[in-house]
Biopython code that builds the backbone (N, CA, C, O; Angstrom):
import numpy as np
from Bio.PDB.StructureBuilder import StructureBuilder

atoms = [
    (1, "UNK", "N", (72.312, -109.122, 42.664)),
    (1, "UNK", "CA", (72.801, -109.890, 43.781)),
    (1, "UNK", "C", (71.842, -109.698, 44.964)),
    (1, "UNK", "O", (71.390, -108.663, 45.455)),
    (2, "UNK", "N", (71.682, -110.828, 45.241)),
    (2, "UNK", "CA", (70.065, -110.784, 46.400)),
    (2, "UNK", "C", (70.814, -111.307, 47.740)),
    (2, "UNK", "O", (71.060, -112.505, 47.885)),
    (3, "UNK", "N", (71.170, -110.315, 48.732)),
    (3, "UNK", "CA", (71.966, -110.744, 50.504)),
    (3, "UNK", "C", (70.774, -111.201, 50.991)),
    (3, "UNK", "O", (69.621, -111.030, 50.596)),
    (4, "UNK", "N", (71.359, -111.978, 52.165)),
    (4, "UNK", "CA", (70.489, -112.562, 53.098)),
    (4, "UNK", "C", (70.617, -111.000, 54.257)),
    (4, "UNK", "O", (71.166, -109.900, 54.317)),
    (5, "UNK", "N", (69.742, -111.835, 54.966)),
    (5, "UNK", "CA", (69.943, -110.408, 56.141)),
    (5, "UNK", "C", (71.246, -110.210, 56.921)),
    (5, "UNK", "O", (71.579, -109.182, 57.510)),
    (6, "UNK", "N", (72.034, -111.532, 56.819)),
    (6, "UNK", "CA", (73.305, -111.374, 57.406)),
    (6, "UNK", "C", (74.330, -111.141, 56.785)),
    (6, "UNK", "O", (75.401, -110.839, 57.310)),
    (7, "UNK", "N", (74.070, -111.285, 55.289)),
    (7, "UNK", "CA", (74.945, -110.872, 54.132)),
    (7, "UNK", "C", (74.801, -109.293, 53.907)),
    (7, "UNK", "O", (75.724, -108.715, 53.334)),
    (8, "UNK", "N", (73.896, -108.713, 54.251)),
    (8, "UNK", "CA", (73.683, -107.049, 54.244)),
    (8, "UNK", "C", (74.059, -106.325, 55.320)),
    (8, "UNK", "O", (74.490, -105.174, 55.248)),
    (9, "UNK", "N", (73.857, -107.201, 56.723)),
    (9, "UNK", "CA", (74.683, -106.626, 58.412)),
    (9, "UNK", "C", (76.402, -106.843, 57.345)),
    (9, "UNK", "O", (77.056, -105.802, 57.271)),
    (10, "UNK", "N", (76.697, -107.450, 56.993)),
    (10, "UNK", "CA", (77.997, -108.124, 56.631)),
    (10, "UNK", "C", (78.654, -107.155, 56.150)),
    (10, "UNK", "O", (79.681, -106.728, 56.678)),
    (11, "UNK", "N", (77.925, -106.487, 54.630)),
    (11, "UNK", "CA", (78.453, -105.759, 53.610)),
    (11, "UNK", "C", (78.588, -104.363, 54.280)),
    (11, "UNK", "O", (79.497, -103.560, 54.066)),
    (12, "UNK", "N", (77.676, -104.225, 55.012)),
    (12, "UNK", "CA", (76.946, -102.849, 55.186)),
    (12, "UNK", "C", (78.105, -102.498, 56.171)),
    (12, "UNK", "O", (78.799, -101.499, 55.984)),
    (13, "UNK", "N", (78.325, -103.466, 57.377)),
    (13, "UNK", "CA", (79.859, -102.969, 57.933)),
    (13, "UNK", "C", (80.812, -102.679, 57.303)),
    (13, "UNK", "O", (81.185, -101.507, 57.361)),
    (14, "UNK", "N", (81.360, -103.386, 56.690)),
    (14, "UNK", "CA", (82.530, -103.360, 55.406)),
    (14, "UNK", "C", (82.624, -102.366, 54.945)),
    (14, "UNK", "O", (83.760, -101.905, 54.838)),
    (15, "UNK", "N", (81.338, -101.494, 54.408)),
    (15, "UNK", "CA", (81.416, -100.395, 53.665)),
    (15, "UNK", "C", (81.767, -99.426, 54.533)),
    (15, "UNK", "O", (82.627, -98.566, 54.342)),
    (16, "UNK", "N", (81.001, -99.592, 55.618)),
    (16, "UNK", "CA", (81.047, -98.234, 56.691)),
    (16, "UNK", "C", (82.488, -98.016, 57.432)),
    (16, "UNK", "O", (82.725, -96.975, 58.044)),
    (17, "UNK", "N", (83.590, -99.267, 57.306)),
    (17, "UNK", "CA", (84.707, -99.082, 57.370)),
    (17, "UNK", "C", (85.359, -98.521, 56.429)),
    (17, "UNK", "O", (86.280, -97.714, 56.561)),
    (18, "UNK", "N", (84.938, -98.898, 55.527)),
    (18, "UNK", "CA", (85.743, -98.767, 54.095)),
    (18, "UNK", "C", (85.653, -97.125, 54.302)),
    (18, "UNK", "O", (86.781, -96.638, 54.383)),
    (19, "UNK", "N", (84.852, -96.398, 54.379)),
    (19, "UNK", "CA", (84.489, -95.042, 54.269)),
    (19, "UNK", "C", (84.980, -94.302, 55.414)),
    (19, "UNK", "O", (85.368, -93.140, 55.290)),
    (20, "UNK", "N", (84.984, -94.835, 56.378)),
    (20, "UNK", "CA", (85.916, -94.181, 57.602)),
    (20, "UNK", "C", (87.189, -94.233, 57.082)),
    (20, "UNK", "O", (87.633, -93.087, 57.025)),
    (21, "UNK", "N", (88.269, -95.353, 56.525)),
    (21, "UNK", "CA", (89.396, -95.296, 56.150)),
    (21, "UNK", "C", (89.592, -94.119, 55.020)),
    (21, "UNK", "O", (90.632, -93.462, 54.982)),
    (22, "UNK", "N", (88.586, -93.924, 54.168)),
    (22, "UNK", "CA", (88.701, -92.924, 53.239)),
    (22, "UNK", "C", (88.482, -91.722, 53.639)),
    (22, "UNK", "O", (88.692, -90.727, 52.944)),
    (23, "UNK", "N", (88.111, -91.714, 54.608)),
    (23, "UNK", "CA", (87.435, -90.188, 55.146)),
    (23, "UNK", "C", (88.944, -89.874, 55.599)),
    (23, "UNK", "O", (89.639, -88.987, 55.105)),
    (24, "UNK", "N", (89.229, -90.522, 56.356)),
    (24, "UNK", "CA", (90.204, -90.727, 57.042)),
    (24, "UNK", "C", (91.764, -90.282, 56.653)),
    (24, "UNK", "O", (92.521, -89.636, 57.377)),
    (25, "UNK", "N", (92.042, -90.789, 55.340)),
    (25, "UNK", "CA", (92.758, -90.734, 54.411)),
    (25, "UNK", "C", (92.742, -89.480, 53.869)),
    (25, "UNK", "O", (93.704, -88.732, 54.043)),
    (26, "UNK", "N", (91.327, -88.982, 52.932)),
    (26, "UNK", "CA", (91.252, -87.423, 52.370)),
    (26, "UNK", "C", (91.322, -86.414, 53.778)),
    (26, "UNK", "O", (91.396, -85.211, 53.527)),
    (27, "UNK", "N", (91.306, -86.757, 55.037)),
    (27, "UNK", "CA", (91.488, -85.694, 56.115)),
    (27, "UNK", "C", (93.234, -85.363, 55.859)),
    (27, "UNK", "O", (93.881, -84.318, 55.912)),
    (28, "UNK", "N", (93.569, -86.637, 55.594)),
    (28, "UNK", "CA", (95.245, -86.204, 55.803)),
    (28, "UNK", "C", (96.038, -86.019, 54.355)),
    (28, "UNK", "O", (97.229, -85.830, 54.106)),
    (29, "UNK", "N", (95.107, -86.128, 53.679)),
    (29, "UNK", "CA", (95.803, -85.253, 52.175)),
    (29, "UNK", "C", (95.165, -84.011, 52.168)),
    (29, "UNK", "O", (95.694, -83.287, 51.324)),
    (30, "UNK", "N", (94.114, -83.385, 52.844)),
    (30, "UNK", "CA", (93.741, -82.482, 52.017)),
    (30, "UNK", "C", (94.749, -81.363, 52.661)),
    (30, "UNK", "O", (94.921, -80.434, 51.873)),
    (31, "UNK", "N", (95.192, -81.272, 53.431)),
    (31, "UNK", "CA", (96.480, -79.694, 53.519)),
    (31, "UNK", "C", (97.664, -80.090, 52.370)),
    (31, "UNK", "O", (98.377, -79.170, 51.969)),
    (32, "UNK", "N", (97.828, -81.156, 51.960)),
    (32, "UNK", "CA", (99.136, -81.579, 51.286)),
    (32, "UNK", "C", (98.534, -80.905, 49.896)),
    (32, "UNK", "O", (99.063, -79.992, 49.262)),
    (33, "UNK", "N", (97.388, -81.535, 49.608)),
    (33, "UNK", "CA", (96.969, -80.731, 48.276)),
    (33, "UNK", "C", (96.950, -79.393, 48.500)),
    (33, "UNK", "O", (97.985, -78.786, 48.225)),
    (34, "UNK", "N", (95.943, -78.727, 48.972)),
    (34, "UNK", "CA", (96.078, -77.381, 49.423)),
    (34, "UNK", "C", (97.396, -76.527, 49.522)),
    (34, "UNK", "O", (97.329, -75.361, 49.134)),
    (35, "UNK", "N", (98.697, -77.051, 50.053)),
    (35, "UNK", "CA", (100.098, -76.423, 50.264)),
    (35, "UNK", "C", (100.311, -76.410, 48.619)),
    (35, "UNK", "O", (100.653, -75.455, 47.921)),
    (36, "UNK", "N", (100.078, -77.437, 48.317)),
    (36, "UNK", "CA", (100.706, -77.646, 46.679)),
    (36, "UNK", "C", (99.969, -77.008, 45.972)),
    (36, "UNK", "O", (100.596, -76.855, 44.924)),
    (37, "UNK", "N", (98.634, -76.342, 45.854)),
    (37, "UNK", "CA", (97.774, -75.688, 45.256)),
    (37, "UNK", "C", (98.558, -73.911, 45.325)),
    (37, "UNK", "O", (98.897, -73.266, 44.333)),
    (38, "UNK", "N", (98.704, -73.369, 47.073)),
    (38, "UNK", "CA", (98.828, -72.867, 47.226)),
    (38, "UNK", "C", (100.119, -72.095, 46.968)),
    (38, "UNK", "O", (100.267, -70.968, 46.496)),
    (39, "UNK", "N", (101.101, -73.068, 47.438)),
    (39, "UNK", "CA", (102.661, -72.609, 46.604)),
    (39, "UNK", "C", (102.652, -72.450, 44.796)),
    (39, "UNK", "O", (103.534, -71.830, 44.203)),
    (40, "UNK", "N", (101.730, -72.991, 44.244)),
    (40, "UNK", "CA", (101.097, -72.747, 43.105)),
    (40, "UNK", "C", (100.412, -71.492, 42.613)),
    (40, "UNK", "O", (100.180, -71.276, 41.424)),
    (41, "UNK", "N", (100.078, -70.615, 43.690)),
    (41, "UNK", "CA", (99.342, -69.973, 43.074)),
    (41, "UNK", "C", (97.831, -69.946, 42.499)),
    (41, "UNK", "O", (97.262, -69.104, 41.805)),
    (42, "UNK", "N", (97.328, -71.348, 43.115)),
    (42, "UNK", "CA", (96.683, -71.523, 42.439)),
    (42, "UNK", "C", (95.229, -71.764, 43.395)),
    (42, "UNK", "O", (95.444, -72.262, 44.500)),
    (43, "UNK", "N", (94.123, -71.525, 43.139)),
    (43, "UNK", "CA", (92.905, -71.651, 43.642)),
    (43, "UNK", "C", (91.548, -72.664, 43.077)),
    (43, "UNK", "O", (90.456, -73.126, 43.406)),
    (44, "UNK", "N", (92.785, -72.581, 41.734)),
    (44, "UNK", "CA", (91.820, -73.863, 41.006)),
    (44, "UNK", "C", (92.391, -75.196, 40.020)),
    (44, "UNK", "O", (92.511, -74.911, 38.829)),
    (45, "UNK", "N", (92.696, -76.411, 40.363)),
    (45, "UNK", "CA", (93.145, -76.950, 39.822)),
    (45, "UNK", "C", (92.306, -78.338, 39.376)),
    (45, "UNK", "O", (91.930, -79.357, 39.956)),
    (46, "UNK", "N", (92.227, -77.785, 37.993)),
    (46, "UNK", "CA", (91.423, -78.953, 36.983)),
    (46, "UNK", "C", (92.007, -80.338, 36.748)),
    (46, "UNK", "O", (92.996, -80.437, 36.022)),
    (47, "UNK", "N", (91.467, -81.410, 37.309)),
    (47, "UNK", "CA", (92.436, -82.887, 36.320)),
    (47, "UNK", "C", (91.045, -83.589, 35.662)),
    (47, "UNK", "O", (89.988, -82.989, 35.462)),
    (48, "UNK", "N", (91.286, -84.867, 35.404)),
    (48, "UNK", "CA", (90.916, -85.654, 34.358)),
    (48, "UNK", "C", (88.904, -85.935, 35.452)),
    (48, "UNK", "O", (87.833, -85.702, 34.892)),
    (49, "UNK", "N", (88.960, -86.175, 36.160)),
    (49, "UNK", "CA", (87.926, -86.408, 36.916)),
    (49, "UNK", "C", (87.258, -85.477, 37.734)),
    (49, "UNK", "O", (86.410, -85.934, 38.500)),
    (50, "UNK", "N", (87.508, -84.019, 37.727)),
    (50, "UNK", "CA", (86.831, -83.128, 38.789)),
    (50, "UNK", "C", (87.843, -81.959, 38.958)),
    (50, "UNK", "O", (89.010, -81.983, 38.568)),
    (51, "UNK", "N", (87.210, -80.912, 39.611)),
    (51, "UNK", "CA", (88.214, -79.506, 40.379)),
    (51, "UNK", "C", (88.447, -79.288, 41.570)),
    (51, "UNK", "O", (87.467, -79.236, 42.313)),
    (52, "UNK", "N", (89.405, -79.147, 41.981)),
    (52, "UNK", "CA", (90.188, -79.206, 42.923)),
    (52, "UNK", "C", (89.651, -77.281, 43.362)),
    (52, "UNK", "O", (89.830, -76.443, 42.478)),
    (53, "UNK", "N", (89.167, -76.929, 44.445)),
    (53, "UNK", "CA", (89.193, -75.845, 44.486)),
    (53, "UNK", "C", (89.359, -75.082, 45.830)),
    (53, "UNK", "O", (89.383, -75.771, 46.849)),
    (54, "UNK", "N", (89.440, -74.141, 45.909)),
    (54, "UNK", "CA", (90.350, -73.148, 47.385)),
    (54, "UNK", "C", (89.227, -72.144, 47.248)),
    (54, "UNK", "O", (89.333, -71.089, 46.621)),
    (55, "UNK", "N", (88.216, -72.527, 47.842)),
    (55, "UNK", "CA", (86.998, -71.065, 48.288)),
    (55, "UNK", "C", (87.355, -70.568, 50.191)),
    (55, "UNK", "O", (87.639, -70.958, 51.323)),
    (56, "UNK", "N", (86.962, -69.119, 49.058)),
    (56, "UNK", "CA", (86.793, -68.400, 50.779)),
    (56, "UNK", "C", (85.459, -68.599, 51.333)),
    (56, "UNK", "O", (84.463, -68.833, 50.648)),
    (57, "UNK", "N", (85.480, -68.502, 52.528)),
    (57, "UNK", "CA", (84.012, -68.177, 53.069)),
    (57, "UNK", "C", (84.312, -67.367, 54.411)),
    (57, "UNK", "O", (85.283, -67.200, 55.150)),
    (58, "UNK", "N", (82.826, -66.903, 54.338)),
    (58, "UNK", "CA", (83.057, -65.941, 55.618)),
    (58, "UNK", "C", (82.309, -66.523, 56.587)),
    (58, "UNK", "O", (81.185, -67.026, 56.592)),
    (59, "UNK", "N", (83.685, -66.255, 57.930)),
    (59, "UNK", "CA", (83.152, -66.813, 59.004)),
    (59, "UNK", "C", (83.175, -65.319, 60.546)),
    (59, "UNK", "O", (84.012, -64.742, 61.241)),
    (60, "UNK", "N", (81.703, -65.336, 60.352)),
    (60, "UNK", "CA", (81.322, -63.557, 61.259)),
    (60, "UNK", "C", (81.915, -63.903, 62.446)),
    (60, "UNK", "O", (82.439, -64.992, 62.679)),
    (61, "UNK", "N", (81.842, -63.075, 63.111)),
    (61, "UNK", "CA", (82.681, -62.881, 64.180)),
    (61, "UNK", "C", (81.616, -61.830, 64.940)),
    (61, "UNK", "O", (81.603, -60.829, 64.224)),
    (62, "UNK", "N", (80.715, -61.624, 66.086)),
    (62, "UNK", "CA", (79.636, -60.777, 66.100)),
    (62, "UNK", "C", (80.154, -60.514, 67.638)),
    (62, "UNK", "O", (80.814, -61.270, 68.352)),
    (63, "UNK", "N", (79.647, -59.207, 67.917)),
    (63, "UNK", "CA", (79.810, -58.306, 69.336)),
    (63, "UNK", "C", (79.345, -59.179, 71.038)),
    (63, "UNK", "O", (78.517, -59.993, 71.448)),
    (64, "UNK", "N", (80.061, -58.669, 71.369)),
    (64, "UNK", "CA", (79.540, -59.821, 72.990)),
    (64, "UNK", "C", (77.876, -59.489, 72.898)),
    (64, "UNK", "O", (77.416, -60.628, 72.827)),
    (65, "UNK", "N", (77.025, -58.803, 72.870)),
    (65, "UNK", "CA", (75.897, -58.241, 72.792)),
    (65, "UNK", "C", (75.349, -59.740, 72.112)),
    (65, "UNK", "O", (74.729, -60.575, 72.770)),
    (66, "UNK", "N", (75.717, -59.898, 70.642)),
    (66, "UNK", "CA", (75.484, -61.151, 70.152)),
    (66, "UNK", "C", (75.421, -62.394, 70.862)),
    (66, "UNK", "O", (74.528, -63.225, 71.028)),
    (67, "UNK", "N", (76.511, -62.302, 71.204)),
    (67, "UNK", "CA", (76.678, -64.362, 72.795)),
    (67, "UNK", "C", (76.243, -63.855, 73.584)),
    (67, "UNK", "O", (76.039, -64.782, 74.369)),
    (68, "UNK", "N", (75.749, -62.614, 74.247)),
    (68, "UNK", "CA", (74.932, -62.828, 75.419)),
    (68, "UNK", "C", (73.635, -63.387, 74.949)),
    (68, "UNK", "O", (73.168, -64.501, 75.184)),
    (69, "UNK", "N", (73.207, -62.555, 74.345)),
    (69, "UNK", "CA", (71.630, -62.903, 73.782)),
    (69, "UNK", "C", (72.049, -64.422, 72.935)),
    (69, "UNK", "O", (71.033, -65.082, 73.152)),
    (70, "UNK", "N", (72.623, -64.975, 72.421)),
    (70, "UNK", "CA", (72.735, -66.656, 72.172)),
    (70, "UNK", "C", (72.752, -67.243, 73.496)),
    (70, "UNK", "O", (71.905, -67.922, 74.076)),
    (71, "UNK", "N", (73.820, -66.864, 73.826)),
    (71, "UNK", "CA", (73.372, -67.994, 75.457)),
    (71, "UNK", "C", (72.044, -67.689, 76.129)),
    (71, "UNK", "O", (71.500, -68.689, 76.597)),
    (72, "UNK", "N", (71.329, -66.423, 76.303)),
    (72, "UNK", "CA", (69.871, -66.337, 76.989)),
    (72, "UNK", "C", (68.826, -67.227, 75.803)),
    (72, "UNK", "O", (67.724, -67.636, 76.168)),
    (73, "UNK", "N", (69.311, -67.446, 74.424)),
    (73, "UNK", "CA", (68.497, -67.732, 74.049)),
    (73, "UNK", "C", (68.296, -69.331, 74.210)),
    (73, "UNK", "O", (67.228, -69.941, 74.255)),
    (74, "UNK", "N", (69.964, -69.980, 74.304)),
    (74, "UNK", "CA", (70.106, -71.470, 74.824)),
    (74, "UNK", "C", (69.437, -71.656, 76.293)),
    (74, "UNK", "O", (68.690, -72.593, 76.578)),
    (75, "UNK", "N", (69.775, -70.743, 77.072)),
    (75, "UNK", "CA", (69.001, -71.155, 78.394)),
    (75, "UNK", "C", (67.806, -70.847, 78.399)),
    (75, "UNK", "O", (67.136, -71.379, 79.284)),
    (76, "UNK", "N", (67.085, -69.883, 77.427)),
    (76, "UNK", "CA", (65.558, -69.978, 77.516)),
    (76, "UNK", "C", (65.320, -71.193, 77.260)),
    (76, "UNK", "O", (64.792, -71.907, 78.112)),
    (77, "UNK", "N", (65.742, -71.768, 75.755)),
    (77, "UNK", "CA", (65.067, -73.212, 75.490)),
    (77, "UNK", "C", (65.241, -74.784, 75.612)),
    (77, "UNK", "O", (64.730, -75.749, 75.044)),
    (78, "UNK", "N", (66.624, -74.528, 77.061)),
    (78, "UNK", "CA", (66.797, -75.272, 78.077)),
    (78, "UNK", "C", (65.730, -75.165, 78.774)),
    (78, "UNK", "O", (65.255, -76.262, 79.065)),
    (79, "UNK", "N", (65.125, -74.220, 79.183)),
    (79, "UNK", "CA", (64.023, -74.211, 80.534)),
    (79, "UNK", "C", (62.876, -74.207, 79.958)),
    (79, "UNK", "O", (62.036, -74.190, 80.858)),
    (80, "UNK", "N", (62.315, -74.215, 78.820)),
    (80, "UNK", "CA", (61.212, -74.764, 77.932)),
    (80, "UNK", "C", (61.412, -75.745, 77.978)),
    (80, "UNK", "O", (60.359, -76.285, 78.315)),
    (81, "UNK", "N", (62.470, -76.759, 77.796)),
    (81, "UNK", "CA", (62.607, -78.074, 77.361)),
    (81, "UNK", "C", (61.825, -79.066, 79.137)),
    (81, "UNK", "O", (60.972, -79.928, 79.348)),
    (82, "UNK", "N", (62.856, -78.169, 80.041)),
    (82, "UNK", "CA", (62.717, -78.723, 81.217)),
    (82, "UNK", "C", (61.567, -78.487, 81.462)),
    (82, "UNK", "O", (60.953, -79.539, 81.639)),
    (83, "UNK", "N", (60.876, -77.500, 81.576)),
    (83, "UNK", "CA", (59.429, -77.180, 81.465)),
    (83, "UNK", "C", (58.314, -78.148, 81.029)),
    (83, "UNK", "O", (57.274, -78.510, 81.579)),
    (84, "UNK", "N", (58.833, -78.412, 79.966)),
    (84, "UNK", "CA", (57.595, -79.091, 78.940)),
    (84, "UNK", "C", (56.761, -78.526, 77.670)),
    (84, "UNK", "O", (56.097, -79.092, 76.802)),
    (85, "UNK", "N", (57.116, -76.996, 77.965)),
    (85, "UNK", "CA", (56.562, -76.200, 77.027)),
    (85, "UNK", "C", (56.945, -76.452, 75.172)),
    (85, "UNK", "O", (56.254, -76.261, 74.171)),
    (86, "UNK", "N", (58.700, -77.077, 75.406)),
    (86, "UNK", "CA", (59.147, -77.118, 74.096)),
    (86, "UNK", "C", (58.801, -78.658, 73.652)),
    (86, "UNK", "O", (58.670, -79.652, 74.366)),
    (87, "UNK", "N", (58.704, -78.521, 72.296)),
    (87, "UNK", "CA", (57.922, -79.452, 71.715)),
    (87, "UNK", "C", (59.347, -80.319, 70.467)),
    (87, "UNK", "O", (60.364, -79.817, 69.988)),
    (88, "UNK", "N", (58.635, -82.059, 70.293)),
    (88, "UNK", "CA", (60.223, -82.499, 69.416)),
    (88, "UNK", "C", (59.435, -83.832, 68.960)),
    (88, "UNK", "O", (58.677, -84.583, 69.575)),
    (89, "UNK", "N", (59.805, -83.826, 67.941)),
    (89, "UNK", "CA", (59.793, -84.832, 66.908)),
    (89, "UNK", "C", (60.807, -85.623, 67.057)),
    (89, "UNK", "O", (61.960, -85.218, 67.198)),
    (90, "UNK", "N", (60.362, -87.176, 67.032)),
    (90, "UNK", "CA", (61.778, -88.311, 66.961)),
    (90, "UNK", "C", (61.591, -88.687, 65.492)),
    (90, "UNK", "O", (60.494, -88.720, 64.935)),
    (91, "UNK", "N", (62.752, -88.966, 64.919)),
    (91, "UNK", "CA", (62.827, -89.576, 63.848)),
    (91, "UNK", "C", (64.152, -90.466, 64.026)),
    (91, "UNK", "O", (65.265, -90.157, 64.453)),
    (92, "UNK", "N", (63.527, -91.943, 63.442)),
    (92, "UNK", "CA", (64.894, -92.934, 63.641)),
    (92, "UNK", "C", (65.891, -93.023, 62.826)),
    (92, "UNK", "O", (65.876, -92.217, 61.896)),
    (93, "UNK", "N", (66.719, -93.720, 62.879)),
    (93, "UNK", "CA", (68.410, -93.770, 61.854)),
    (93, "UNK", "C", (68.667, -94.680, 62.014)),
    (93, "UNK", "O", (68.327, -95.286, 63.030)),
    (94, "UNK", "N", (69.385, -95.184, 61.079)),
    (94, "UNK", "CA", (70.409, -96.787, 61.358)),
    (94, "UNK", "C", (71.623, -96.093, 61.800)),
    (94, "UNK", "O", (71.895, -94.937, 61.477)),
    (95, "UNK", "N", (72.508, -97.017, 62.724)),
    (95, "UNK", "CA", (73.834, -96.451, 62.657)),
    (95, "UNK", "C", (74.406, -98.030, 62.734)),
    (95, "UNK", "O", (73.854, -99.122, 62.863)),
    (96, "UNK", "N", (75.803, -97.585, 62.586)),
    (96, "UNK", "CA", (76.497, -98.458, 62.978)),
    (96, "UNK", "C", (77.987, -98.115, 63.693)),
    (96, "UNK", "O", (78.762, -97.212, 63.379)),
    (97, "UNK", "N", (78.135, -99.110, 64.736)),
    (97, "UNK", "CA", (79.349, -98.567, 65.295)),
    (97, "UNK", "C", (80.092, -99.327, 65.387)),
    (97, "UNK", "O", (79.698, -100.419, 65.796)),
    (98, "UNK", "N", (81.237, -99.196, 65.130)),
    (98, "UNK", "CA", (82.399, -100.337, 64.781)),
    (98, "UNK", "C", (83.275, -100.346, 65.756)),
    (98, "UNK", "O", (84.001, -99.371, 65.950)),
    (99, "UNK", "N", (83.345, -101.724, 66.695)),
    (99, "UNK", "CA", (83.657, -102.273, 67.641)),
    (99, "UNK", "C", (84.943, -101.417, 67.881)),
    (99, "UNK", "O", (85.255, -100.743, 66.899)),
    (100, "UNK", "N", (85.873, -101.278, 69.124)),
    (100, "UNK", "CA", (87.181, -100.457, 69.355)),
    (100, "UNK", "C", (88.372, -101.484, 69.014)),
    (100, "UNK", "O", (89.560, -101.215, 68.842)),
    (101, "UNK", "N", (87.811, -102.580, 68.969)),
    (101, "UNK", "CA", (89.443, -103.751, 68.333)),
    (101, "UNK", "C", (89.122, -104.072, 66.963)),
    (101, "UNK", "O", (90.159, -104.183, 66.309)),
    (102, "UNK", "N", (88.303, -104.221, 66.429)),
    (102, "UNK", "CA", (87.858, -104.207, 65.126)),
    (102, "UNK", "C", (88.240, -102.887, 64.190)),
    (102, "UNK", "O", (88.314, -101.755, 64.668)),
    (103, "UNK", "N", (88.535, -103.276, 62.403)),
    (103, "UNK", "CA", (88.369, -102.389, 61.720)),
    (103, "UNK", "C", (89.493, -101.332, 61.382)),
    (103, "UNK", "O", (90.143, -101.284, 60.338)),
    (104, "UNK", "N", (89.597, -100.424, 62.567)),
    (104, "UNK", "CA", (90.326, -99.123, 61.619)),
    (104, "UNK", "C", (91.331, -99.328, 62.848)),
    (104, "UNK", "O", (90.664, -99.799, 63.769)),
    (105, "UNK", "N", (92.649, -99.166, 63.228)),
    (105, "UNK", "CA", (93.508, -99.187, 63.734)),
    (105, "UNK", "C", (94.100, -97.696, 63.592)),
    (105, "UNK", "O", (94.612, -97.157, 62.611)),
    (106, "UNK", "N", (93.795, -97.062, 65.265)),
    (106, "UNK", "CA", (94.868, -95.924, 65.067)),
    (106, "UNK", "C", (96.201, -95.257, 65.358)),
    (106, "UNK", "O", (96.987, -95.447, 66.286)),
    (107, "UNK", "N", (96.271, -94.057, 63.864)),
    (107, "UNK", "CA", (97.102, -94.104, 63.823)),
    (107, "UNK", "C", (98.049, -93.803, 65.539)),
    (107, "UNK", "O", (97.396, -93.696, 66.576)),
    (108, "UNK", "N", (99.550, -93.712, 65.535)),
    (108, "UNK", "CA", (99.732, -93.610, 66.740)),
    (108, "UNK", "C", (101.212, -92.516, 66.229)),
    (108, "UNK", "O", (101.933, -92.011, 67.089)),
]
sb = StructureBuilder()
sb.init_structure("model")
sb.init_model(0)
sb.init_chain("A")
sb.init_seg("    ")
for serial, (resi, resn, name, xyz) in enumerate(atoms, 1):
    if name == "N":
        sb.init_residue(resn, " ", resi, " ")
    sb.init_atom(name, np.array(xyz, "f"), 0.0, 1.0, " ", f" {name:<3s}", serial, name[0])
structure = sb.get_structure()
């Protein structure tokens, strides 16, 4: 199937809605699965298409000593930036942004 250029602006929105609604959607099932996993017992649940799974990860937690020296290190390379000293590569992207009356209606 060969789009014109306005048949690909066309589709290409469509999809990018389509995928917000789904994103959208798995945001608000995934605790429902999870509760049901969890009152289960369970950390891993196999079906016909993929695994359903409950990983830990570790999230550090580090000494004020740590965020001081992060923030001196954000305001050093704030004042490089302002400076001129710090250095940046552009690289472009398509985006698309879907109008505020158009598309996904929220919830309320």
């Amino acid at each position: 199937m060969v789009l014109t250029y306005e048949g690909l602006l066309g589709r290409y929105s469509e999809l990018k809605i389509q995928q917000r609604k789904t994103e959208e959607e798995i945001k608000s099932l995934n605790p429902l699965v999870r509760e049901g996993m969890e009152s289960r017992g369970l950390d891993k649940q196999p079906t016909s298409v993929g695994d359903f799974l409950i990983l830990k990860k570790k999230q550090w937690k580090y000494t004020e000593e740590c965020e001081t020296l992060r923030q001196a290190l954000k305001n050093k390379e704030s004042d490089e930036e302002a400076r001129g000293l710090a250095t940046f590569v552009e690289k472009s992207e398509l985006q698309f942004r879907v109008k505020k009356d158009e598309g996904i209606s929220k919830k309320k």
